[in-house]
Each structure stands twice: as C-alpha cells, then as structure tokens.
N, C-alpha and C positions, 0 to 999 in steps of 0.2 A: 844334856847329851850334846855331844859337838860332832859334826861329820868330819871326817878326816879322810874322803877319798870322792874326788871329782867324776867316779865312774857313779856315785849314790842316784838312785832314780830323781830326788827333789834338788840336786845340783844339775843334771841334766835340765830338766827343767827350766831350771833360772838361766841357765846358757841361752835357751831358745830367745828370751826376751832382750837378746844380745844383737838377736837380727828383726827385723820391721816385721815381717810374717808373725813372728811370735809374738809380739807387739799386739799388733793386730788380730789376733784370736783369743787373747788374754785380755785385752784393754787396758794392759799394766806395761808399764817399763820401769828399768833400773836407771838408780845415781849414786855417784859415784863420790864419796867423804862425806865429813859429819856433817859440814854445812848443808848440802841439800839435802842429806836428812833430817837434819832440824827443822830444815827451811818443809818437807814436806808433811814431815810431823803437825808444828804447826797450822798448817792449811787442812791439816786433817785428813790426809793424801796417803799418807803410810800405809800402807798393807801390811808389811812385814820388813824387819830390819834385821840385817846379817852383817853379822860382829866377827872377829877375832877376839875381844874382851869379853871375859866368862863372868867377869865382874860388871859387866852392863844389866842393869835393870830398866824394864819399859813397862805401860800401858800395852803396847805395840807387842802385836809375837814377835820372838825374837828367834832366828836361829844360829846357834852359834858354830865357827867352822875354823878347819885349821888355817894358817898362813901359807900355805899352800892351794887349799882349795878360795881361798880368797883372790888369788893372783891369779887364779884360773878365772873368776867370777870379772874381775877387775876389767877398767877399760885402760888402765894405766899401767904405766913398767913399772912404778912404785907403790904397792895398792896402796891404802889407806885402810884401820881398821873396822871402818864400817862403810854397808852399802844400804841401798832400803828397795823392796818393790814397790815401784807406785802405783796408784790407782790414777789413770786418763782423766781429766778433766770434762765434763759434757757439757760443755758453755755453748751457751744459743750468742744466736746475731742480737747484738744491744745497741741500740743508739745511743752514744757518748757524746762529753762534751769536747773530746778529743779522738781522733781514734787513727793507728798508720796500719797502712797497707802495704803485702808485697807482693807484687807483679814477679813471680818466676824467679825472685832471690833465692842464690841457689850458696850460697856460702854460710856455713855455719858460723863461721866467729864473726862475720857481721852481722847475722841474727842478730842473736844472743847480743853485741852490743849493741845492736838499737832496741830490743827489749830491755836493755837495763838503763837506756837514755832514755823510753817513753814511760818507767816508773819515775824516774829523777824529773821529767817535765811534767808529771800528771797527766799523762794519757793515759785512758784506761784499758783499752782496745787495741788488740793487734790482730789483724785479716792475713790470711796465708793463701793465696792463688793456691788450687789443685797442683799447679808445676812448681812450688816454693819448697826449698826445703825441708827435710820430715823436721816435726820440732821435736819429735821424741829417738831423735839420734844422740847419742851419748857426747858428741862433739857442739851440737846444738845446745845442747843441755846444760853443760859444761859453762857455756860461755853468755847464760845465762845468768849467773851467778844467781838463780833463787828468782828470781823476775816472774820467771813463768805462773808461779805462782799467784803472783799479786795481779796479775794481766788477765782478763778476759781473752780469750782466743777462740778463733774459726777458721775454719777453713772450706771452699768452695770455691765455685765460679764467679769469678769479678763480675762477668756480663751478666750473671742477676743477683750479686750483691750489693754493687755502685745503685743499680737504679733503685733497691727497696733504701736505701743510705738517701740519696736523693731526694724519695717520698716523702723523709720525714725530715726535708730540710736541714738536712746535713750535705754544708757545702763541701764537694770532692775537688782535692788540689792535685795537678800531675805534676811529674818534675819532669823535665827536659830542655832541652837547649830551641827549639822549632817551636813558631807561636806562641812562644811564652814572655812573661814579664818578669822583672828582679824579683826578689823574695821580698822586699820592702814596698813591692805593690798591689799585695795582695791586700783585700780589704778582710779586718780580722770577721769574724760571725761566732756564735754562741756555738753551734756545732760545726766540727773541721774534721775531712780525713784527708790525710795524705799521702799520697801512690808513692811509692820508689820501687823502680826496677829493676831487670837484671843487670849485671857487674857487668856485664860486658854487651849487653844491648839496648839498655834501656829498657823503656817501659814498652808493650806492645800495643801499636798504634789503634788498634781496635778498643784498648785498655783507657787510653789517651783521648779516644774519643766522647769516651763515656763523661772525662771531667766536665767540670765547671771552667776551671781555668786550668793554665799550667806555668811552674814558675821557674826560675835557674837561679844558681847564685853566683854573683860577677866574681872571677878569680882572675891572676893574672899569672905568667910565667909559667903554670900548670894547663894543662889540657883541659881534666877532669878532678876531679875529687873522690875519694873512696864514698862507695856510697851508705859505709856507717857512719861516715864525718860528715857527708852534707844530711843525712837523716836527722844527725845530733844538734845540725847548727838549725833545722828548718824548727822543731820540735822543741831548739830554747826559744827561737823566735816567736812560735804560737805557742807557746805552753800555758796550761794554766795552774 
C-alpha cells in the first residue's frame, strides 16, 4: 500500500520529527538519502524506511509513499527516494583513548565536519555542551555524512563532565589564543580530550578553567581559523 496524500494521520506524524519537540517525545528522528539509511541500517538504528521505490525490499518496515508526499517529508528541494526513522542513540560518558569536545558550537556544518574528521583520526567520543548544537537537526545530520553513527556521543554540562574525564586521567586540552602554548607543545598521554569552542567566542572561561592545559595554532596573515579546520589539524596531530 503506498500513501498518496500528506494529510494521512502516519505522514503527519513523521512531519512532527521534523522539529526538535517531536524529536524529543519520540526518541527518533529522520535522514535524509540512501546513504544515511544505509549507514543507519547498518548500525541497527532503522526503525522504519520510507521509499518512493515499490520495488524496495527490507528487514526494516518499510512504508512506501508518493513523490509527492516525499517532498513533503524531505529536508531538501530535490528529495531523494528514500528517507528512514531513526532510533536516538543512548550512549553513556566513556573514557576514550581520544575524545573532542564542544563548548557552545553552534554551527551545524562544522559539526558534522569535525565528526567525520574525529572518525578519520580515531576518536571515539564526541561531548556536546547542553548550548552545542542539536545533533539531530537535519542540517547537523547531513553533514555528518554517517559519523554519527560510528561516534559515541553525550551530551551535558562540561562543569561535571571535564572533572569525572579528569578522574580517570584523561588529559583535557583547551584551545585558545590566552595562556596557552603551540599545538606542538603539548605533551602527547594515552587518554586526550579536546575543548573547541564557540565560532565566534571561543571557549567559555569557566570551560577553560576546568583544562589541564590550552593550546593555539601559529598561523600567519589570518586572524583565526575556522574552527572545523583547526579541530581537523589538532585531531591529525593527536590522532591515534
């Protein structure tokens, strides 16, 4: 059976998980092409996949719907033929041998690419500040490309995440420009996490307080750096 009208009560529905509320009462949210369906297939994350192909067969319920009600569903002006519900991830705090933190990042496409720079450098962990980004916004998600997946993620208050991080000797790195040293003077340790803050303020000094140390990276001719590109270059530096 295929739906063919975005008024149907189970297309309403899936609209809701379009906004953070609906999100958040359901535990689920949508993605958006076949790859992060794959990609949450794989992880075992699928709840349910909605096709325009009548000729798609799955494990997964599938429901199938017109190109129409798809574009209604869609986060894009060009849908794609398929989308999936996912099931939220409930990952606890882990002590890694890697892990990056975000202080109040508030831009999605630099998420997402430092989540797919700390798959490429073997970080395992990614910490979201309560003020960070939602990561189950469709633009978050997006630019993700599938990361999320393979990532441990949390999200809380820094001021009592850094110090149980701490307990178990896991050294915390800040980044800033004030009391800090190059990136080539930090001394490496078995377990590292490291802070990057907001786009446009930094890390918050209270956040800053909490490190171990904190490090910059010498640039010249430029002010600053985006802070997916110095996330990418600290995270080849310690990577393991």
């Amino acid at each position: 059976m295929k739906i063919t009208s975005s008024s149907n009560k189970v297309i309403k529905n899936l609209m809701k998980l379009k906004q953070k509320k609906g999100r958040d009462e359901t535990n689920s949210y949508l993605v958006d092409g076949w790859h992060m369906v794959e990609e949450a297939m794989t992880a075992h994350l699928a709840k349910q996949i909605i096709t325009t192909d009548e000729s798609f067969m799955s494990d997964v319920d599938t429901l199938y719907v017109s190109k129409e009600v798809m574009a209604k569903l869609s986060f894009t002006k060009t849908p794609q033929p398929f989308m999936a519900v996912v099931s939220k991830k409930e990952d606890q705090l882990q002590i890694c041998e890697r892990t990056l933190i975000f202080d109040g990042v508030q831009d999605p496409g630099n998420v997402g690419t430092m989540m797919r720079s700390a798959c490429a450098f073997g970080f395992k962990q990614v910490i979201f500040s309560n003020d960070s980004c939602d990561l189950y916004n469709d633009k978050t998600l997006r630019s993700t490309q599938g990361a999320i997946y393979k990532l441990n993620t949390y999200r809380g208050d820094l001021q009592e995440i850094i110090p149980k991080l701490k307990q178990r000797q896991v050294k915390v790195i800040g980044s800033a420009l004030r009391d800090a040293v190059t990136i080539d003077q930090i001394t490496t340790s078995d377990k590292m996490a490291f802070v990057m803050g907001n786009e446009g303020k930094g890390m918050k000094e209270e956040t800053l307080a909490l490190c171990d140390q904190a490090l910059y990276i010498p640039i010249s001719a430029m002010e600053s750096l985006n802070v997916g590109v110095a996330a990418g270059i600290i995270m080849y530096t310690y990577r393991r």
